[in-house]
PDB file of N, CA, C, O and CB in Angstrom:
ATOM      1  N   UNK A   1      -9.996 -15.496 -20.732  1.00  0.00           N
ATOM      2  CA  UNK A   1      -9.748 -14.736 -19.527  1.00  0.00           C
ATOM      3  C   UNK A   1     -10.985 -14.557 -18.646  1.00  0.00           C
ATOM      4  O   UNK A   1     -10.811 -14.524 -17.428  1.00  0.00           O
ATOM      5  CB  UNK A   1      -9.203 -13.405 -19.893  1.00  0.00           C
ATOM      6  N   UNK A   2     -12.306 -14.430 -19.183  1.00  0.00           N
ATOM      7  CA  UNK A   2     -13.092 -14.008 -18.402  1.00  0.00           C
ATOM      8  C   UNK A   2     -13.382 -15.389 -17.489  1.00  0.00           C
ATOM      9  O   UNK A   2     -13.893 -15.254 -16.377  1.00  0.00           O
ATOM     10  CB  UNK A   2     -14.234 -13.307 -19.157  1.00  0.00           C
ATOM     11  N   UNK A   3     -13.013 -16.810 -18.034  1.00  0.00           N
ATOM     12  CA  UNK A   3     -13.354 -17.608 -16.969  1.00  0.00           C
ATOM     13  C   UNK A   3     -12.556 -17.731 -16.079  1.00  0.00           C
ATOM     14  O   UNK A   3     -12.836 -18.347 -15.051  1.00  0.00           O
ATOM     15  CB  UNK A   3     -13.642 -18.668 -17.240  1.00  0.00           C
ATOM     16  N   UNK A   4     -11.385 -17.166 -16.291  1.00  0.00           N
ATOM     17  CA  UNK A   4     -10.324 -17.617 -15.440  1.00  0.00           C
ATOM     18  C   UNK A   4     -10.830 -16.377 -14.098  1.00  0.00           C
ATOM     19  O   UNK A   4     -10.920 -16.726 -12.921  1.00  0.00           O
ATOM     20  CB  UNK A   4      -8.479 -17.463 -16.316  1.00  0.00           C
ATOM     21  N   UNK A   5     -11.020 -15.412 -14.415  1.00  0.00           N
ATOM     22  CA  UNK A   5     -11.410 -14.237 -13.729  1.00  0.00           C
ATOM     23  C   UNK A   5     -12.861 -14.855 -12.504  1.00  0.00           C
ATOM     24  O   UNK A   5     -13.000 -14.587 -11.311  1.00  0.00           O
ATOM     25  CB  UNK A   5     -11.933 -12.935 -15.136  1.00  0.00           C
ATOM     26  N   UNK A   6     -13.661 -15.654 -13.339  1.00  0.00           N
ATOM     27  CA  UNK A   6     -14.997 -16.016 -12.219  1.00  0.00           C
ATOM     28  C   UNK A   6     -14.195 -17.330 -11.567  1.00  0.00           C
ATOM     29  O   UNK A   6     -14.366 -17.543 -10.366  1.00  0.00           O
ATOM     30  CB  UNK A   6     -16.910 -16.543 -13.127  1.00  0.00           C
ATOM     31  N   UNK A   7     -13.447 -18.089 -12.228  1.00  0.00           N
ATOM     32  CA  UNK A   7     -13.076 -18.749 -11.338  1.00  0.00           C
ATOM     33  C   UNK A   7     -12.049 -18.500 -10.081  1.00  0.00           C
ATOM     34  O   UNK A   7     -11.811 -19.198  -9.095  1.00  0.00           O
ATOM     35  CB  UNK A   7     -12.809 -19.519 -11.961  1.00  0.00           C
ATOM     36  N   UNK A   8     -11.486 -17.111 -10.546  1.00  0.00           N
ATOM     37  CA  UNK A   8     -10.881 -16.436  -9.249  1.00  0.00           C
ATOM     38  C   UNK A   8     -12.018 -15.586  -7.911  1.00  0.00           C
ATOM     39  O   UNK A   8     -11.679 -15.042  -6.860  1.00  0.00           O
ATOM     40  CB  UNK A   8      -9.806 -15.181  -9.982  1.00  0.00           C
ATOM     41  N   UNK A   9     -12.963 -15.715  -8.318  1.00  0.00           N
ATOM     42  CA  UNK A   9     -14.120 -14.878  -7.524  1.00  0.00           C
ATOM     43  C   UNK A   9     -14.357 -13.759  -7.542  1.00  0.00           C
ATOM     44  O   UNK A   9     -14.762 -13.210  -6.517  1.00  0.00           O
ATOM     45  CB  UNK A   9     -14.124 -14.885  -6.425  1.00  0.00           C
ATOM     46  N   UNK A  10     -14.129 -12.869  -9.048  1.00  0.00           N
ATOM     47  CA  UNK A  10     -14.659 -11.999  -9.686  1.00  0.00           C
ATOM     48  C   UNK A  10     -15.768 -11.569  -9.963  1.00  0.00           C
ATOM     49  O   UNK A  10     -16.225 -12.607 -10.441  1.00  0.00           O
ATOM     50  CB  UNK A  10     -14.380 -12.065 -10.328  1.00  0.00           C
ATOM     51  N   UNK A  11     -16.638 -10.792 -10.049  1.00  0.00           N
ATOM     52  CA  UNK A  11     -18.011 -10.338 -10.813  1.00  0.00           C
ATOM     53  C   UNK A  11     -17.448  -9.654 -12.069  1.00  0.00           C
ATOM     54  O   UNK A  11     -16.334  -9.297 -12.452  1.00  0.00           O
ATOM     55  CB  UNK A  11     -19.067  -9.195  -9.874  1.00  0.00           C
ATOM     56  N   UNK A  12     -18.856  -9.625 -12.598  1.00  0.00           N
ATOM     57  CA  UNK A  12     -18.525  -8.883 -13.984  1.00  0.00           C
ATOM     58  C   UNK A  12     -19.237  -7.952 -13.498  1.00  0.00           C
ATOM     59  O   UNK A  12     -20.026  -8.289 -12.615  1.00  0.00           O
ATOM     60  CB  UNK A  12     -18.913  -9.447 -15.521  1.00  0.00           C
ATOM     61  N   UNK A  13     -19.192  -6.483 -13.914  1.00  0.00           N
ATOM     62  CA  UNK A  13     -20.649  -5.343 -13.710  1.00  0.00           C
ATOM     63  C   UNK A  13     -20.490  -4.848 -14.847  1.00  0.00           C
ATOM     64  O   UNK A  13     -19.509  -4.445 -15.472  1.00  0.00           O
ATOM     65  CB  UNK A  13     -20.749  -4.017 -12.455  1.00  0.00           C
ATOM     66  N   UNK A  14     -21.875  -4.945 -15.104  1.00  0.00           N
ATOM     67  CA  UNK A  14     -22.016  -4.430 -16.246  1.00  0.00           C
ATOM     68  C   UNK A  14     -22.163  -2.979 -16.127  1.00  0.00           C
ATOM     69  O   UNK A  14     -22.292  -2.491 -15.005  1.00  0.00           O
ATOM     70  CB  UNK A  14     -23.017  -5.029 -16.883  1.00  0.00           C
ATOM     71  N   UNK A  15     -22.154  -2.004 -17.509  1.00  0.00           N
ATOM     72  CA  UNK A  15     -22.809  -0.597 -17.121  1.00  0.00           C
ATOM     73  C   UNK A  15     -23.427  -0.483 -17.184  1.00  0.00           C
ATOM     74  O   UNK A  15     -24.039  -0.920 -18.158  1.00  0.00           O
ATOM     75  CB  UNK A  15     -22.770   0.305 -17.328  1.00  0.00           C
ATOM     76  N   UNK A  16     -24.148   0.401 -16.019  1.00  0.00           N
ATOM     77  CA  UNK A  16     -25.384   0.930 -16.012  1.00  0.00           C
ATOM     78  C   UNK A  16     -25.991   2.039 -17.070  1.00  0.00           C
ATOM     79  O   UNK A  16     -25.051   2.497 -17.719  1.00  0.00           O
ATOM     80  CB  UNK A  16     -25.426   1.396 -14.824  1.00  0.00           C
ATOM     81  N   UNK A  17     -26.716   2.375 -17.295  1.00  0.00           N
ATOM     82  CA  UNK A  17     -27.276   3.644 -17.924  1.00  0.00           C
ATOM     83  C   UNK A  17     -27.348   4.725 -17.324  1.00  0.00           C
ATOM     84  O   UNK A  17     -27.033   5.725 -17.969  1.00  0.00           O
ATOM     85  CB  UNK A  17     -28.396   3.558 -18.306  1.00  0.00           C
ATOM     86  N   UNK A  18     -27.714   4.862 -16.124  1.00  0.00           N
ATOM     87  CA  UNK A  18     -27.727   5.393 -15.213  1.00  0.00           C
ATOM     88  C   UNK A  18     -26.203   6.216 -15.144  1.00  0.00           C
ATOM     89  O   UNK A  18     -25.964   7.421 -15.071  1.00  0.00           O
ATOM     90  CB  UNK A  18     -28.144   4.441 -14.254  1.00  0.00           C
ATOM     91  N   UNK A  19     -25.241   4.962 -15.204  1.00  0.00           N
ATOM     92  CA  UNK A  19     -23.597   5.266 -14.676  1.00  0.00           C
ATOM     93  C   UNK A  19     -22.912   6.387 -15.823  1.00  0.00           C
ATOM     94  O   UNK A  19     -22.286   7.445 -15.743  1.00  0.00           O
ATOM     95  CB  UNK A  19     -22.486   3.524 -14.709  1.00  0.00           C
ATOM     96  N   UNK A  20     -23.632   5.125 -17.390  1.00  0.00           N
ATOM     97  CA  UNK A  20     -22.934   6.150 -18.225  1.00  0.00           C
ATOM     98  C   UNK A  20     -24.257   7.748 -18.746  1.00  0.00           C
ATOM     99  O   UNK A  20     -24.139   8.481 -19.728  1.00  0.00           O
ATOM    100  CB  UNK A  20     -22.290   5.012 -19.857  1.00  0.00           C
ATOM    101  N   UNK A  21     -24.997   7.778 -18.024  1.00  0.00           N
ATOM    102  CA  UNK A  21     -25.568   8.863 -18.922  1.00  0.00           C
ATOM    103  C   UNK A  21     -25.159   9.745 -17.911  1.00  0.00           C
ATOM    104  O   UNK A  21     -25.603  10.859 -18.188  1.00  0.00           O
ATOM    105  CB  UNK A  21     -27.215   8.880 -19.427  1.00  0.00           C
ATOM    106  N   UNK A  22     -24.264   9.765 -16.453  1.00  0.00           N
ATOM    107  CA  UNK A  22     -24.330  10.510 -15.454  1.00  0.00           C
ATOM    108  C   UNK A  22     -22.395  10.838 -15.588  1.00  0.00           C
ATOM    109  O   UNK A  22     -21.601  11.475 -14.896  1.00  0.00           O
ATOM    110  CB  UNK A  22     -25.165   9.635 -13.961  1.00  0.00           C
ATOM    111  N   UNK A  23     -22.330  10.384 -16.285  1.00  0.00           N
ATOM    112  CA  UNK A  23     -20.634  10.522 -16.594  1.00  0.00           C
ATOM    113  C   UNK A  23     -19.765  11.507 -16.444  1.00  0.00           C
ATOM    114  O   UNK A  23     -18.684  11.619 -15.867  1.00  0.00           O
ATOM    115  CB  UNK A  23     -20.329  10.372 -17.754  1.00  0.00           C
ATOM    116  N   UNK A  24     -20.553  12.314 -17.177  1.00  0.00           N
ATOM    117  CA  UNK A  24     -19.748  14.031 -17.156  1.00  0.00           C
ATOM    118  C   UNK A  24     -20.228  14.595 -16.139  1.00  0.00           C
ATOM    119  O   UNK A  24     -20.502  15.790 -16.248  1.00  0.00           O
ATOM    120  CB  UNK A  24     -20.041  15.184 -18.438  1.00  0.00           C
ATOM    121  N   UNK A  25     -20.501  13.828 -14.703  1.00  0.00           N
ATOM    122  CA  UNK A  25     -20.844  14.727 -13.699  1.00  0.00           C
ATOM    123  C   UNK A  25     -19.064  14.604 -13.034  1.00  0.00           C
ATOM    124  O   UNK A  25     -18.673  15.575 -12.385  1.00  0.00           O
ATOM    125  CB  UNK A  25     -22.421  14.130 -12.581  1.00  0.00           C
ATOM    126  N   UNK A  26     -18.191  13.539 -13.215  1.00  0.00           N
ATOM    127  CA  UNK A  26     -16.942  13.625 -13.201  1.00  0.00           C
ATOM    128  C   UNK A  26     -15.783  14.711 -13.282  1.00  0.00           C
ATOM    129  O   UNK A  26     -15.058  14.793 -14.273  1.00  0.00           O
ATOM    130  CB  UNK A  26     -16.845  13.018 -13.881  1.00  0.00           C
ATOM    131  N   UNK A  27     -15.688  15.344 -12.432  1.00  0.00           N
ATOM    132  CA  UNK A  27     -14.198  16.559 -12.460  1.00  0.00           C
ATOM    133  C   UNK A  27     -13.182  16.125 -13.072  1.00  0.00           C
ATOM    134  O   UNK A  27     -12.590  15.103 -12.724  1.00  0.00           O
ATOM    135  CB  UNK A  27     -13.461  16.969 -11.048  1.00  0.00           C
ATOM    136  N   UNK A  28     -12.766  17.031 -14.317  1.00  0.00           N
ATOM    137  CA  UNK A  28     -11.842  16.703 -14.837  1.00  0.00           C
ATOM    138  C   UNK A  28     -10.692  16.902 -14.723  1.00  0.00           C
ATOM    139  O   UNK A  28     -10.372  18.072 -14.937  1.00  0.00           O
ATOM    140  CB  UNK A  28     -11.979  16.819 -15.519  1.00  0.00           C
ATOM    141  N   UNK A  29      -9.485  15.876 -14.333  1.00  0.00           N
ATOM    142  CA  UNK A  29      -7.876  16.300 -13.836  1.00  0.00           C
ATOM    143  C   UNK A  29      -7.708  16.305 -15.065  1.00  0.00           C
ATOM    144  O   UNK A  29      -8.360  16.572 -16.074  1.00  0.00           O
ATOM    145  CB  UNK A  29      -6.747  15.338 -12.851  1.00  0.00           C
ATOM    146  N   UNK A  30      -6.444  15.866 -14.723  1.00  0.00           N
ATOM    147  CA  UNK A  30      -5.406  15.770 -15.835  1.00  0.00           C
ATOM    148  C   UNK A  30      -5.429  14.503 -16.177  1.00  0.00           C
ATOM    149  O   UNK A  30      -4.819  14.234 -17.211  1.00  0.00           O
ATOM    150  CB  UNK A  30      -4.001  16.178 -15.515  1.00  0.00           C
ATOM    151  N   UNK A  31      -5.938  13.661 -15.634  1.00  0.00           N
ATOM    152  CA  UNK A  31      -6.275  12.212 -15.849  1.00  0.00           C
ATOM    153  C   UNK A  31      -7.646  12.037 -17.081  1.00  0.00           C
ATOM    154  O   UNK A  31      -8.829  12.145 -16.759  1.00  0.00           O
ATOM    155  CB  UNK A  31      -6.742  11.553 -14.182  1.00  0.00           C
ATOM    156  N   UNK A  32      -7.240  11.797 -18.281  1.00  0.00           N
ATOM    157  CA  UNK A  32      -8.457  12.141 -19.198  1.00  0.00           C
ATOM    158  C   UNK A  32      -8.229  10.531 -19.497  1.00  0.00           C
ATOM    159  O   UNK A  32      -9.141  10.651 -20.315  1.00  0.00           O
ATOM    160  CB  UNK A  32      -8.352  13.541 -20.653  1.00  0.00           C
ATOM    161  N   UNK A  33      -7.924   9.368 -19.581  1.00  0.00           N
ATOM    162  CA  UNK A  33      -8.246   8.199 -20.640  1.00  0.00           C
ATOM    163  C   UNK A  33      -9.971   8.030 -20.107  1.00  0.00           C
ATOM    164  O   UNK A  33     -10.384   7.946 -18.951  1.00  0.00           O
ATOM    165  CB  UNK A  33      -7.028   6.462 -20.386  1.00  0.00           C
ATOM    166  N   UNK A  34     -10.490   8.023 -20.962  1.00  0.00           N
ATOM    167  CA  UNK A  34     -11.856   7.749 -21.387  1.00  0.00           C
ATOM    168  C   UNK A  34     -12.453   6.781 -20.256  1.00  0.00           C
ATOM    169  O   UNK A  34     -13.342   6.832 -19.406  1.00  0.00           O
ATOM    170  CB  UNK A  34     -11.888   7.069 -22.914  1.00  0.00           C
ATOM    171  N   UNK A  35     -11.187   5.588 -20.846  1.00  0.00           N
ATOM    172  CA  UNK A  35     -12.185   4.045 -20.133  1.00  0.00           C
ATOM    173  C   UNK A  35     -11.444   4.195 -18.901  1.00  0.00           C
ATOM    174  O   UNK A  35     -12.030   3.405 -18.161  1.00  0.00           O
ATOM    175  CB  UNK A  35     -11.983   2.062 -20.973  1.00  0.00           C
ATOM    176  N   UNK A  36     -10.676   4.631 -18.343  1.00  0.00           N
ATOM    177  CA  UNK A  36     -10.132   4.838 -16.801  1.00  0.00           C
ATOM    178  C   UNK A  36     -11.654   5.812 -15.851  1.00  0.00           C
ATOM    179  O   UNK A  36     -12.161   5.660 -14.740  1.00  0.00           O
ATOM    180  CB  UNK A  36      -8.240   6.096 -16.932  1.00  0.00           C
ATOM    181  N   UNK A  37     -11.820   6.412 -16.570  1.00  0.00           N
ATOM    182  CA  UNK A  37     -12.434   8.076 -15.738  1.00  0.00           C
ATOM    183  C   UNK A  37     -13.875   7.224 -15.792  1.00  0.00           C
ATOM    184  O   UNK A  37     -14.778   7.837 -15.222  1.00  0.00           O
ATOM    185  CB  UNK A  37     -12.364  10.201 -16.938  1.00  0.00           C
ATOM    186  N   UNK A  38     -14.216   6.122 -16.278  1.00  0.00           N
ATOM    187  CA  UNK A  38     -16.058   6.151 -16.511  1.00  0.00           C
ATOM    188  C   UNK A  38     -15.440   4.342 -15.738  1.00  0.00           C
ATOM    189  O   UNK A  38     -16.063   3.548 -16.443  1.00  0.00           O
ATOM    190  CB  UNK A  38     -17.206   6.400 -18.992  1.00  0.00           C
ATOM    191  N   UNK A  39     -15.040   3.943 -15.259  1.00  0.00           N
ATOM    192  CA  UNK A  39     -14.326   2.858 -14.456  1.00  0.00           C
ATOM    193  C   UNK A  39     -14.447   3.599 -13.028  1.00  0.00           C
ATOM    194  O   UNK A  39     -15.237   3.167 -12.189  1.00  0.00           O
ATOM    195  CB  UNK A  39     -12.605   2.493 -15.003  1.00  0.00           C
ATOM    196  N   UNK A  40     -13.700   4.647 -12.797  1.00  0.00           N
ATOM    197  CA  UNK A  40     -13.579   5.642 -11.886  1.00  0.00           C
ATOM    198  C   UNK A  40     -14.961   6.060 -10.942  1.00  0.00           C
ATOM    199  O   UNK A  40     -15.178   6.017  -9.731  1.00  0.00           O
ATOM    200  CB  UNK A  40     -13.087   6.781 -12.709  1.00  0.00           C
ATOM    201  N   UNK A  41     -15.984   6.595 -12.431  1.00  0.00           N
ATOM    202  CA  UNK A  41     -16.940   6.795 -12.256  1.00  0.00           C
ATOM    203  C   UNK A  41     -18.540   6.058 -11.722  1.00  0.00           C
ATOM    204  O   UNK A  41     -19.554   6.330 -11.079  1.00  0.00           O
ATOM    205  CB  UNK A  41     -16.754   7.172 -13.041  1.00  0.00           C
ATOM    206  N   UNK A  42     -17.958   5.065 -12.436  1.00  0.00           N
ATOM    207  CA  UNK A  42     -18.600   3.419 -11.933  1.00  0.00           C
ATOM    208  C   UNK A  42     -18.522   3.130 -10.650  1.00  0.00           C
ATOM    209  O   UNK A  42     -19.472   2.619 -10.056  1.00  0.00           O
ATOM    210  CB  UNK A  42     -17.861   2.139 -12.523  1.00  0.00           C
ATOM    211  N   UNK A  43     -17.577   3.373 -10.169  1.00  0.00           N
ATOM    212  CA  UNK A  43     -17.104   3.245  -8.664  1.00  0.00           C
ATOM    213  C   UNK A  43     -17.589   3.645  -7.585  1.00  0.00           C
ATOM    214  O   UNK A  43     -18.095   3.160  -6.573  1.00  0.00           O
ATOM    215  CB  UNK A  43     -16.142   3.680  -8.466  1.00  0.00           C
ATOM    216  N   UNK A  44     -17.210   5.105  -8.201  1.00  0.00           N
ATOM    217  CA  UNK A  44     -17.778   5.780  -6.802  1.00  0.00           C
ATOM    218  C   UNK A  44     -19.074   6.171  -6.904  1.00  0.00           C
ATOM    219  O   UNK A  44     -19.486   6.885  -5.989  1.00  0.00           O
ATOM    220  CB  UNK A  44     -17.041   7.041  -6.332  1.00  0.00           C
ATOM    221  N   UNK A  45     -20.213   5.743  -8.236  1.00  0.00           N
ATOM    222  CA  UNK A  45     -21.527   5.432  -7.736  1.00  0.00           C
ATOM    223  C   UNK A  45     -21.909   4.631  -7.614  1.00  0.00           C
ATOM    224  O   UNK A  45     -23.112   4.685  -7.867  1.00  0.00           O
ATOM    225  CB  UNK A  45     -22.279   5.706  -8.062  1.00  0.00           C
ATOM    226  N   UNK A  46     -21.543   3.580  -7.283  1.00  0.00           N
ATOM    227  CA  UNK A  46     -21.916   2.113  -6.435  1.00  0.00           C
ATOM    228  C   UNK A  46     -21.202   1.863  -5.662  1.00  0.00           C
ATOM    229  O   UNK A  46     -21.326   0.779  -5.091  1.00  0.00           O
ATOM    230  CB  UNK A  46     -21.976   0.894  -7.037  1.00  0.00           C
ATOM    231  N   UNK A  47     -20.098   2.792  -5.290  1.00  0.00           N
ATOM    232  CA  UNK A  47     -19.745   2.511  -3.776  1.00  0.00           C
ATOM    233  C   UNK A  47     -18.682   0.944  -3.959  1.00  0.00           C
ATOM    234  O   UNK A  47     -18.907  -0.057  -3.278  1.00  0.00           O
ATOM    235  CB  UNK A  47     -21.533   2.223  -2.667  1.00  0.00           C
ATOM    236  N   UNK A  48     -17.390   1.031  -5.142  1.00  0.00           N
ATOM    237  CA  UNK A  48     -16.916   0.052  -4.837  1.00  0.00           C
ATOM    238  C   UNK A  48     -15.130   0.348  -4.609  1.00  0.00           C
ATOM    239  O   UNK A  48     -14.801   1.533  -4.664  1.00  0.00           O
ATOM    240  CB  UNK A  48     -17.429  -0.919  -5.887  1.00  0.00           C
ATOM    241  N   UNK A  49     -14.393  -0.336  -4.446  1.00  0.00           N
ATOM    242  CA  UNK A  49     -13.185  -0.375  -4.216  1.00  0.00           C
ATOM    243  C   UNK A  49     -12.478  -0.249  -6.181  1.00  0.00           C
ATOM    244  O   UNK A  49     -13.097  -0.677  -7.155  1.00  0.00           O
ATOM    245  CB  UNK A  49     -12.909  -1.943  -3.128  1.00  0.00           C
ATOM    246  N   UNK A  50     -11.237   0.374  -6.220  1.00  0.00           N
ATOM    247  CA  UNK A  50     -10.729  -0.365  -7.301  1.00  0.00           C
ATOM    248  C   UNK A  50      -9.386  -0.458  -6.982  1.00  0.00           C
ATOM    249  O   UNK A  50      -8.803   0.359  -6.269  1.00  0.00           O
ATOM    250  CB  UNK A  50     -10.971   0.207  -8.638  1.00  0.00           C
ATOM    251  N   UNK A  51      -8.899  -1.397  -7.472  1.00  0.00           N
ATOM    252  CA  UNK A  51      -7.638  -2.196  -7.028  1.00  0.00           C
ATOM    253  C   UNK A  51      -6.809  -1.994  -8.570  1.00  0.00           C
ATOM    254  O   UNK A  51      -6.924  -2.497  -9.688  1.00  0.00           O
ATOM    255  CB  UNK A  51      -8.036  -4.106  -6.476  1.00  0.00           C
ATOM    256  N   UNK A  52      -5.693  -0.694  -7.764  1.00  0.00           N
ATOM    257  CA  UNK A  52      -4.799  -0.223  -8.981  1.00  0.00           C
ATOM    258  C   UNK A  52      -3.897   0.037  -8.433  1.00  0.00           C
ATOM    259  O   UNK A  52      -3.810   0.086  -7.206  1.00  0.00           O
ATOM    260  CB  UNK A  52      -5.113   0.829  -9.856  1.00  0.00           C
ATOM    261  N   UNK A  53      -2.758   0.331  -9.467  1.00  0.00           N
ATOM    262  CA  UNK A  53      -1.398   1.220  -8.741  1.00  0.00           C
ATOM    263  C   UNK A  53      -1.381   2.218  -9.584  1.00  0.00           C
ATOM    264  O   UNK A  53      -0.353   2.844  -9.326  1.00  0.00           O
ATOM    265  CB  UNK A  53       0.224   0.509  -8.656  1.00  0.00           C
ATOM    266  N   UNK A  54      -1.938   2.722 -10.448  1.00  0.00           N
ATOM    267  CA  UNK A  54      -2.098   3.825 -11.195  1.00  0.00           C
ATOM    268  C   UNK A  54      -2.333   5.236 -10.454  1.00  0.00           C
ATOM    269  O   UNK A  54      -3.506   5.603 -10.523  1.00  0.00           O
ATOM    270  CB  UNK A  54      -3.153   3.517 -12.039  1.00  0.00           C
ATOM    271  N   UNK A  55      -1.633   5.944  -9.891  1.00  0.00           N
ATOM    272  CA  UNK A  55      -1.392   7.105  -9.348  1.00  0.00           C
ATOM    273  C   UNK A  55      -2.138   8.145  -9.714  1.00  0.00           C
ATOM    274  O   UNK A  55      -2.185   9.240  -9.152  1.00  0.00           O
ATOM    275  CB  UNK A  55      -0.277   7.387  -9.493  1.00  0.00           C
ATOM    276  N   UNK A  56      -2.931   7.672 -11.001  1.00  0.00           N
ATOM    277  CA  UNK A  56      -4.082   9.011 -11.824  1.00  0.00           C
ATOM    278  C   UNK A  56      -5.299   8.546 -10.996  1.00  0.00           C
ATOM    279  O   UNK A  56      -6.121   9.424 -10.737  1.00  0.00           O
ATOM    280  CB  UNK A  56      -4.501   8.883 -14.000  1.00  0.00           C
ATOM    281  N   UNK A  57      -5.490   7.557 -10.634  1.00  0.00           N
ATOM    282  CA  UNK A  57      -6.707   7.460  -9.926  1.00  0.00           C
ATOM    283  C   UNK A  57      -6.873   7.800  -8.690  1.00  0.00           C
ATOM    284  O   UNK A  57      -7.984   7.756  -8.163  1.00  0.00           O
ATOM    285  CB  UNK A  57      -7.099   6.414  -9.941  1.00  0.00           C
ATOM    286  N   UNK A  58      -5.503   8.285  -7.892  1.00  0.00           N
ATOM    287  CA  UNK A  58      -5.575   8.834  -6.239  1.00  0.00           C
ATOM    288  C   UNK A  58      -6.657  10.606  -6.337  1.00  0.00           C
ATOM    289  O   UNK A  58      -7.368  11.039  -5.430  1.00  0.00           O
ATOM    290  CB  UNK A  58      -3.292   9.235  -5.519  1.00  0.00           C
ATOM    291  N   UNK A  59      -6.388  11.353  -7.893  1.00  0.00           N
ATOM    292  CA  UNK A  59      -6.821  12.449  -8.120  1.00  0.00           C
ATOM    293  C   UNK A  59      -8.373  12.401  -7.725  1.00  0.00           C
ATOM    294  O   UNK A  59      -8.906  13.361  -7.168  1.00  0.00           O
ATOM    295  CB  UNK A  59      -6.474  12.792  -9.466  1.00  0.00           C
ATOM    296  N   UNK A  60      -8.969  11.390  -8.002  1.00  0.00           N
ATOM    297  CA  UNK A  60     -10.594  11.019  -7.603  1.00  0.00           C
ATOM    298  C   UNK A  60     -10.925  10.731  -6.385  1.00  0.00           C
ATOM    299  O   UNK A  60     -12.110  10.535  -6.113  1.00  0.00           O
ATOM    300  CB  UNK A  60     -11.141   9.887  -8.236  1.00  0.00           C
ATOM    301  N   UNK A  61     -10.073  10.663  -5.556  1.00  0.00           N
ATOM    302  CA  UNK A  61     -10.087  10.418  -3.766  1.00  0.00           C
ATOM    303  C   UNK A  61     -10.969  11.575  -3.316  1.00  0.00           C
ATOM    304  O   UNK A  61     -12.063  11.416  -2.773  1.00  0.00           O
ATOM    305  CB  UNK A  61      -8.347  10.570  -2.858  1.00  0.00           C
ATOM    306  N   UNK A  62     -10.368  12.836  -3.602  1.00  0.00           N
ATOM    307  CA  UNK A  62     -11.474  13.557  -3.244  1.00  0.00           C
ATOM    308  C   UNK A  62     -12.469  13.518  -3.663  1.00  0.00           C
ATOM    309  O   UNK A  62     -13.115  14.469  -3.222  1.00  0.00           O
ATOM    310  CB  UNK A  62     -11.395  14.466  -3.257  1.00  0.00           C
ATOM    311  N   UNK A  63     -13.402  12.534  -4.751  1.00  0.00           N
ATOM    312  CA  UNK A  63     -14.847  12.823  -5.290  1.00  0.00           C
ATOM    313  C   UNK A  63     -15.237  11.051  -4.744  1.00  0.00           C
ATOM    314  O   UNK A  63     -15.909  10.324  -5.475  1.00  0.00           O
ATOM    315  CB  UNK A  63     -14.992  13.362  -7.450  1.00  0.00           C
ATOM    316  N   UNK A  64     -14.780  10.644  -3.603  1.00  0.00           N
ATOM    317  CA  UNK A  64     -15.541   9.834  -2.968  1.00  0.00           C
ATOM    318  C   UNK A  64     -14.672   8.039  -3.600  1.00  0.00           C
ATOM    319  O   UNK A  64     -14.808   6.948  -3.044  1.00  0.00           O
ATOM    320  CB  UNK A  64     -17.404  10.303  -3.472  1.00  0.00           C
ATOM    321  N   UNK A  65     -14.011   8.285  -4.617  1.00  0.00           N
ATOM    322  CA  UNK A  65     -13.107   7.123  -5.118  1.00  0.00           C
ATOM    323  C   UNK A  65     -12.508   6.714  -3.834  1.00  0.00           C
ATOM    324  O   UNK A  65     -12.209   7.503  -2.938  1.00  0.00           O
ATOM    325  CB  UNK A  65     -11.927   7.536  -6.288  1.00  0.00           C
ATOM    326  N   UNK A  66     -12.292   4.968  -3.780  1.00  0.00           N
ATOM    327  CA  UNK A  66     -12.030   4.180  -2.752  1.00  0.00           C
ATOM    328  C   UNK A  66     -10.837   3.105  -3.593  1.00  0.00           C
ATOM    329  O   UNK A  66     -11.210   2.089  -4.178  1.00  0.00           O
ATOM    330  CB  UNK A  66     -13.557   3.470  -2.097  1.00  0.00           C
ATOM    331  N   UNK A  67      -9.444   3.517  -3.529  1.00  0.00           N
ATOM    332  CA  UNK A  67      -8.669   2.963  -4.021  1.00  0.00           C
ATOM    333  C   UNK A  67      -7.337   1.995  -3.288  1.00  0.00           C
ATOM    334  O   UNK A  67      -6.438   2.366  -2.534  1.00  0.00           O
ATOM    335  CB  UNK A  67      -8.435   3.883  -4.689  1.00  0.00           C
ATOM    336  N   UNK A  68      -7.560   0.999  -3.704  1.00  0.00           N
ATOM    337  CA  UNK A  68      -5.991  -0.102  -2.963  1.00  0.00           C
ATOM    338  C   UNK A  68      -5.214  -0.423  -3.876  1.00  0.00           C
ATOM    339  O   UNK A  68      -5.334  -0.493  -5.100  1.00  0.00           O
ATOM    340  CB  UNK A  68      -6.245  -1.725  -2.254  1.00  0.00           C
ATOM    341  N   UNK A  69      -4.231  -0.652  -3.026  1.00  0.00           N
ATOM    342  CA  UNK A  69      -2.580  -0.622  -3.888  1.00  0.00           C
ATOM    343  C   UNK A  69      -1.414  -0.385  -3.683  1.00  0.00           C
ATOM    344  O   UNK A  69      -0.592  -0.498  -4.592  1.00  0.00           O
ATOM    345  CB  UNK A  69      -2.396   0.049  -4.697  1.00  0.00           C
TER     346      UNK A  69
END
């Protein structure tokens, strides 16, 4: 999968240290899965888009999350 992914014009990002030691600066909804909320979190400190239809992630709109779908 992962080649099929760069050959679609994907990046990989890795995590930062930075991203995960700053994690629990995250408001907590009701939206708790672990690897969703630090994905979430990834995001909106580098300023990227995430491309979901998952309706738990509109809750992060107000903390600067940039979501399509």
């Amino acid at each position: 999968m992962p080649v099929l992914a760069k050959n679609h014009g994907f990046e990989f990002l890795p995590l930062s240290p930075e991203d995960a030691a700053t994690y629990n600066q995250l408001p907590l909804t009701s939206h708790k899965d672990p690897f969703d909320r630090m994905l979430i979190w990834q995001a909106i400190r580098q300023n990227l888009i995430v491309v979901t239809k998952d309706p738990q992630f509109e809750h992060y709109q107000d903390q600067g999350l940039k979501v399509v779908w």
